[in-house]
DSSP file (Angstrom, degrees, kcal/mol; ACC not computed):
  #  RESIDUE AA STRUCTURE BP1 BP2  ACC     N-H-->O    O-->H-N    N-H-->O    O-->H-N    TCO  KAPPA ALPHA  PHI   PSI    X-CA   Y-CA   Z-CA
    1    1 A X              0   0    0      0, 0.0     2,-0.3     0, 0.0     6,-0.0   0.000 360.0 360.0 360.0 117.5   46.4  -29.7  -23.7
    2    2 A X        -     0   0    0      9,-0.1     8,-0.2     4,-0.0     9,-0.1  -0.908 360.0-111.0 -93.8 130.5   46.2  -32.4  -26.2
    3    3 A X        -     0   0    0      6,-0.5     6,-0.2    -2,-0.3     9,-0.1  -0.262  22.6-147.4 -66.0 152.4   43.1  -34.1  -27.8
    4    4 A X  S    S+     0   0    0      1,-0.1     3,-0.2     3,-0.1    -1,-0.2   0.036 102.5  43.5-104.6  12.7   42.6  -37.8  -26.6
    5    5 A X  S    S+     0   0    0      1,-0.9     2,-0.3     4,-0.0    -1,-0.1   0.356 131.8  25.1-115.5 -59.5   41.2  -39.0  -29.7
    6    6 A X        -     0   0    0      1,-0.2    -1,-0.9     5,-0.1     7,-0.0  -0.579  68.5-178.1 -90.9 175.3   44.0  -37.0  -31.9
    7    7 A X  S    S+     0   0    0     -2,-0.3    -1,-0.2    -3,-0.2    -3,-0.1   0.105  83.8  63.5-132.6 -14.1   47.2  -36.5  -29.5
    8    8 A X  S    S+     0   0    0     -6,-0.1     2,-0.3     2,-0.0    -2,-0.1   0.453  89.1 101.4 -96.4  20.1   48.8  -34.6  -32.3
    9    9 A X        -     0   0    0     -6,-0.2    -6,-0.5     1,-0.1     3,-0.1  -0.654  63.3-155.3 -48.6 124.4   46.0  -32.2  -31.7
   10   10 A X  S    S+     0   0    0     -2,-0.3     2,-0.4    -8,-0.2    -1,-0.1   0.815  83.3  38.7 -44.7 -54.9   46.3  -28.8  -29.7
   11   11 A X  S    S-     0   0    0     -9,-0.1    -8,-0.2    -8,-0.0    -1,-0.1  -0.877  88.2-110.1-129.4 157.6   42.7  -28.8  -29.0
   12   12 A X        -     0   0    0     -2,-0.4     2,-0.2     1,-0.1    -9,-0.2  -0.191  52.4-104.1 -61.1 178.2   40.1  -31.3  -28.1
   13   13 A X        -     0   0    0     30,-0.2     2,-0.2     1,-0.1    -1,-0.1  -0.586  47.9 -95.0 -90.5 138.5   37.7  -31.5  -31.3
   14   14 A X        -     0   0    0     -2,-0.2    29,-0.2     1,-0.2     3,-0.1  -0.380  20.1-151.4 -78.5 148.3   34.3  -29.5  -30.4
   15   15 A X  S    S-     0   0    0     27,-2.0     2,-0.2     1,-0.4    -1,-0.2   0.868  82.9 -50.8 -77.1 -85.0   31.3  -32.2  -29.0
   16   16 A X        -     0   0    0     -2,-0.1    26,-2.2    24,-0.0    -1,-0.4  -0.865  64.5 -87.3-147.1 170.4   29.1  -28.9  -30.8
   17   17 A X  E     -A   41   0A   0     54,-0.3    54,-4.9    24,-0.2     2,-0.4  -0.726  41.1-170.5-105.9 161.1   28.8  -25.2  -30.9
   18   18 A X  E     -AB  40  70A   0     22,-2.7    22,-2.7    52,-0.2     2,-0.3  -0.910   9.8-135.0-136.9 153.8   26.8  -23.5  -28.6
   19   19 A X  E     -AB  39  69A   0     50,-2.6    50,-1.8    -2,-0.4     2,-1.1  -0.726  26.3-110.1-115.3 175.5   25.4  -19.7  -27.9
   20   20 A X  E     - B   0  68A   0     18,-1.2    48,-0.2    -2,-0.3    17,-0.1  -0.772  21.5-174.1 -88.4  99.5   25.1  -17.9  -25.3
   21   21 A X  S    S+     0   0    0     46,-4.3     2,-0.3    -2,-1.1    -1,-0.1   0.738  76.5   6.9 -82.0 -14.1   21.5  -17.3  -24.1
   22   22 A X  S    S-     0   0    0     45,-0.2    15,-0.4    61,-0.1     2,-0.3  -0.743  86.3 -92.2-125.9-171.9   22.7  -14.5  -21.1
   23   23 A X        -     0   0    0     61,-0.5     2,-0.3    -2,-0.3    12,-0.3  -0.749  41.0-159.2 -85.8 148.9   25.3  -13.1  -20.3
   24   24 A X  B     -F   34   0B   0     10,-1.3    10,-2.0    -2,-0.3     2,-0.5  -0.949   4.8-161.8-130.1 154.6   27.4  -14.9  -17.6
   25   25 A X        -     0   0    0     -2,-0.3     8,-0.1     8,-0.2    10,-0.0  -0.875  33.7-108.5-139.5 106.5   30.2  -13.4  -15.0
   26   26 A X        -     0   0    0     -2,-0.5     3,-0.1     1,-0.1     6,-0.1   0.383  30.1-176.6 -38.1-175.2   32.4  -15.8  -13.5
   27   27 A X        +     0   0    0      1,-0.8     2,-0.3     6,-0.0    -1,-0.1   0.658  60.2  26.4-160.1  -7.2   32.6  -16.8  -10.4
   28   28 A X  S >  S-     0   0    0      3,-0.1    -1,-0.8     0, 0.0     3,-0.6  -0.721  93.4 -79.1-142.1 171.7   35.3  -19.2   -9.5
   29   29 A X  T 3  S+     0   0    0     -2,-0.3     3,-0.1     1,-0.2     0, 0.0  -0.537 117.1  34.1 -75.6 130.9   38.6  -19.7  -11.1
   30   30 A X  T 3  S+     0   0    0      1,-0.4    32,-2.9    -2,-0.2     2,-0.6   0.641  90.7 109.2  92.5  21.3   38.3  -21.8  -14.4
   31   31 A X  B <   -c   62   0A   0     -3,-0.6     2,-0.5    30,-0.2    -1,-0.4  -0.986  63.4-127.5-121.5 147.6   34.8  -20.5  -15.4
   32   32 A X        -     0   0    0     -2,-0.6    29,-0.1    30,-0.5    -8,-0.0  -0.885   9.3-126.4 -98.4 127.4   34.4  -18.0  -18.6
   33   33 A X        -     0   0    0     -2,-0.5     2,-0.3    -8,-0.1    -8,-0.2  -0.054  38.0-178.1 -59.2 151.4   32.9  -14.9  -18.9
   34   34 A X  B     -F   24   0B   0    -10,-2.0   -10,-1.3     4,-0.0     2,-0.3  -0.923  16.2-134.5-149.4 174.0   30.0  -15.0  -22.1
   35   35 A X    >   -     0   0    0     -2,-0.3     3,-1.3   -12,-0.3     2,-0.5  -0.962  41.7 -82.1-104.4 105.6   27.9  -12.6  -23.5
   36   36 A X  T 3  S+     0   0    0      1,-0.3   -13,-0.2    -2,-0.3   -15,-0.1  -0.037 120.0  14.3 -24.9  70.4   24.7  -12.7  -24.4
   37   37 A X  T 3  S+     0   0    0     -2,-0.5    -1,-0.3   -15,-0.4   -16,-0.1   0.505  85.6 151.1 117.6  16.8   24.9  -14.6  -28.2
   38   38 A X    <   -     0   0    0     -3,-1.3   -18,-1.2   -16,-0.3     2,-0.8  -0.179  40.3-139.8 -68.3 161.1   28.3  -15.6  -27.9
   39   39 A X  E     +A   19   0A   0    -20,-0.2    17,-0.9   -22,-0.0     2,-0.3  -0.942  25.9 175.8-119.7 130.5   29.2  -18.6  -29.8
   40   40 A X  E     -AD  18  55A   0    -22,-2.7   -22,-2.7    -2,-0.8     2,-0.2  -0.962  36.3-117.1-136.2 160.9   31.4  -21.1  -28.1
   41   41 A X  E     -AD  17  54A   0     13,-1.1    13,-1.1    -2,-0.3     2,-0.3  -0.604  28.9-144.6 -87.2 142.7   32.8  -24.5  -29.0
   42   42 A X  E     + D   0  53A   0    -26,-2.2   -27,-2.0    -2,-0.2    11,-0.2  -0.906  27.2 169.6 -98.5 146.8   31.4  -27.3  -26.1
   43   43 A X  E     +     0   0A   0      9,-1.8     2,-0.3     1,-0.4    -1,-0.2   0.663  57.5   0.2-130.0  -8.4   34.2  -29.5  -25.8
   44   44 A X  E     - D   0  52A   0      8,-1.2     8,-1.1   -32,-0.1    -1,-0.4  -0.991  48.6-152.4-133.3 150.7   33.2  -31.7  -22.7
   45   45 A X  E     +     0   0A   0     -2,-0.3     6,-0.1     6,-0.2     5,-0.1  -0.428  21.5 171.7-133.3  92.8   30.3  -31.8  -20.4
   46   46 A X  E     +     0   0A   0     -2,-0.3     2,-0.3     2,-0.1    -1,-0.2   0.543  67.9  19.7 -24.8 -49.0   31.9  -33.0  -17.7
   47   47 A X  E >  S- D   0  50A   0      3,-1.2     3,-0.5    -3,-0.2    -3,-0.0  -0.952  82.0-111.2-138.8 167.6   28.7  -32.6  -15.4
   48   48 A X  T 3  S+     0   0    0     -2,-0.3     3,-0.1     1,-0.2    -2,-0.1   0.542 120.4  37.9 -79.0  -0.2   24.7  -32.2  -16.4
   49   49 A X  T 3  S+     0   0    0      1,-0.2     2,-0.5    16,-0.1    16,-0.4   0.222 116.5  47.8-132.4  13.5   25.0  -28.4  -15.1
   50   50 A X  E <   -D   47   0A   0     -3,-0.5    -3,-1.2    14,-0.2     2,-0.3  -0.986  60.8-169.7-139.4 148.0   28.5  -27.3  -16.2
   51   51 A X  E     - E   0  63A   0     12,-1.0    12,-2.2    -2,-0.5    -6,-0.2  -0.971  20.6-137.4-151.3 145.3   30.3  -27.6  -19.6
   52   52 A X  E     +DE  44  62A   0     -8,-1.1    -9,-1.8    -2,-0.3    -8,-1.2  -0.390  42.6 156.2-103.2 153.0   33.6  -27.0  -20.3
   53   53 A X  E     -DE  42  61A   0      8,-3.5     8,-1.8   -11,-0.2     2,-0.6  -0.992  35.7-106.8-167.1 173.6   34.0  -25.0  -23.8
   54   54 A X  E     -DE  41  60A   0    -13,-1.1   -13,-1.1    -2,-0.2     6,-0.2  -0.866  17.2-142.4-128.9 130.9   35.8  -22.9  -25.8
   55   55 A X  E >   -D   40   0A   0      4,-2.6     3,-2.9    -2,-0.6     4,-0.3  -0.367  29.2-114.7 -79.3 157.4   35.5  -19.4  -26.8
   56   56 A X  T 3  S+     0   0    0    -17,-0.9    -1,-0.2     1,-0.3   -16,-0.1   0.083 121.8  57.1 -78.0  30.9   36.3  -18.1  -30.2
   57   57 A X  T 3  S-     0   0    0     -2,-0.2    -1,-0.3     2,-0.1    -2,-0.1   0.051 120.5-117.2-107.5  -3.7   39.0  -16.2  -28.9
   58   58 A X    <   +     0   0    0     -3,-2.9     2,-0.3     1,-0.2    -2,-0.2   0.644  69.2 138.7  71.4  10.6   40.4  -19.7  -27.6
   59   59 A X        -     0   0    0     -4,-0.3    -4,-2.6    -5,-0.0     2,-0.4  -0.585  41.2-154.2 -71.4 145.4   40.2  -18.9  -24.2
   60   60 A X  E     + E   0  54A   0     -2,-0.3     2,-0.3    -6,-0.2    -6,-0.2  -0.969  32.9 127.9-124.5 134.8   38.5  -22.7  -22.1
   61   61 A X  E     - E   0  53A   0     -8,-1.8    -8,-3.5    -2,-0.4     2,-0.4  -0.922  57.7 -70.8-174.0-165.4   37.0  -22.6  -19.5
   62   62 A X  E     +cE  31  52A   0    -32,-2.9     2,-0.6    -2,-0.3   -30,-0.5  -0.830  39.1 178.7 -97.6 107.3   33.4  -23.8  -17.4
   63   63 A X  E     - E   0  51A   0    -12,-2.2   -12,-1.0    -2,-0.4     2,-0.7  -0.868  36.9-107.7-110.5 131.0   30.2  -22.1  -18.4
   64   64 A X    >>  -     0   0    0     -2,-0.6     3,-2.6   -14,-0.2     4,-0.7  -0.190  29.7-133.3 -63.9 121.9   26.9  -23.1  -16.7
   65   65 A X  G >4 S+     0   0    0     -2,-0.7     3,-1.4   -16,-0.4    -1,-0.1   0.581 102.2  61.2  -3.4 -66.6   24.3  -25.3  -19.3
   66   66 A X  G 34 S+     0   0    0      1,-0.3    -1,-0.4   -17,-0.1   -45,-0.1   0.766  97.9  59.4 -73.9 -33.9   21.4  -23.7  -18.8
   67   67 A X  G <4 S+     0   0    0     -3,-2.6   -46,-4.3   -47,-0.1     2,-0.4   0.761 103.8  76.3 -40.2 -25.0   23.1  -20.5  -20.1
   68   68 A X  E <<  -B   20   0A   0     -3,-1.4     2,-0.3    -4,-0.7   -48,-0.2  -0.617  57.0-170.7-103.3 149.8   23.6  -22.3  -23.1
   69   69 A X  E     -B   19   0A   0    -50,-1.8   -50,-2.6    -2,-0.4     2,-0.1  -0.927  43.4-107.4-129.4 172.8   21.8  -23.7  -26.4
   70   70 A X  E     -B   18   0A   0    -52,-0.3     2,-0.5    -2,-0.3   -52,-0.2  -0.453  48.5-133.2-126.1 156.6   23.3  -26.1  -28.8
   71   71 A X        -     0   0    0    -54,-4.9     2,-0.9   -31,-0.1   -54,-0.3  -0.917  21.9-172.1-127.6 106.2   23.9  -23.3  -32.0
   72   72 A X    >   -     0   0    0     -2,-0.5     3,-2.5     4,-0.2   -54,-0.0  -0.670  43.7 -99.2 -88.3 125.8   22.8  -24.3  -35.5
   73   73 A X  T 3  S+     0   0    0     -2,-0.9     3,-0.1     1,-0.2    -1,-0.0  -0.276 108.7  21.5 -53.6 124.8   24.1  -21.5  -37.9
   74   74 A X  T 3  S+     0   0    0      1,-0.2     2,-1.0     0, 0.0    -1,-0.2   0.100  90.8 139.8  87.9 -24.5   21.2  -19.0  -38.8
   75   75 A X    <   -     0   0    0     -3,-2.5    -1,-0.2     0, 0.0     3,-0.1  -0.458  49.5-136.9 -49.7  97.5   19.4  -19.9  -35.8
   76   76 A X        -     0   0    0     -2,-1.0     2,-0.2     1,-0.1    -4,-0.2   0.052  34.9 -84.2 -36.3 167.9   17.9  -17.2  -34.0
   77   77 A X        -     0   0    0      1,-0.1     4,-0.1     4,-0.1    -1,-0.1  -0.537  60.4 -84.2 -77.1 135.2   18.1  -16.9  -30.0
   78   78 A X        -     0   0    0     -2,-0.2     3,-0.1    -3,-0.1    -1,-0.1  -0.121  48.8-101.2 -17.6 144.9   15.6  -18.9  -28.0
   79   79 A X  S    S+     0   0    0      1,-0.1     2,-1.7    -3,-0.1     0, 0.0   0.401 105.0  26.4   0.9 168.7   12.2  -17.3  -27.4
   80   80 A X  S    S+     0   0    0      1,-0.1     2,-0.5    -2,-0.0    -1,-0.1   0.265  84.2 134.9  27.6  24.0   11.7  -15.9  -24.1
   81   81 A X        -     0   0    0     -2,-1.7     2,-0.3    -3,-0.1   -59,-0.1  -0.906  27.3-177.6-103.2 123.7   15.6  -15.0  -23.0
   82   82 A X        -     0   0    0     -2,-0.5     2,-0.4     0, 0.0    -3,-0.0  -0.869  35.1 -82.7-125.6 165.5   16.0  -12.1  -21.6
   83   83 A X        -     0   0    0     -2,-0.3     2,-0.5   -61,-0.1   -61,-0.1  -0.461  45.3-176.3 -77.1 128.0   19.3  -10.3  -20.4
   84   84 A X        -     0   0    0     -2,-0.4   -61,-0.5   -61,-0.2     2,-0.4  -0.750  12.6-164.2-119.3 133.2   20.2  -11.5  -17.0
   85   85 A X              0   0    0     -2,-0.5   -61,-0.1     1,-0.1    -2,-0.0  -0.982 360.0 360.0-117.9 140.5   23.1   -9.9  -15.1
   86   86 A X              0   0    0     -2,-0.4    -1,-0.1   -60,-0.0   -62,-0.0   0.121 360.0 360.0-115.4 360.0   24.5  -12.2  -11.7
């Protein structure tokens, strides 16, 4: 996979980072498992309820939005998330 801005890039350049407000457990092939506070890289969002990202282990794959919030460093977790298991 090569970035389309760099092409002698490995990996797309991150949009923003993002945390994890539940935990999520895939559910088709090409979605990624998260944790509840995970931090991941967004690197597209491809549709308004899925975005494609990358986890700091470099694994890519599709995590659903609303799971997510855009991650300022030192930000605490959203208010009112709690842990949700699917």
């Amino acid at each position: 996979m090569t970035n389309k801005k760099c092409p002698h890039l490995r990996w797309p350049i991150d949009i923003f980072k993002a945390r994890a407000l539940f935990p999520y457990a895939p559910q088709n092939e090409g979605e990624l498992s998260a944790e509840r506070g995970d931090i991941v890289s967004v690197l597209e969002k491809p549709d308004p309820q899925w975005w494609r990202v990358r986890s700091l282990n470099g694994a890519v794959g599709m995590l659903p939005a609303t799971y997510l919030e855009e991650y300022v460093e030192g930000q605490a977790l959203a208010e009112g998330t709690h842990d949700v298991f699917l």
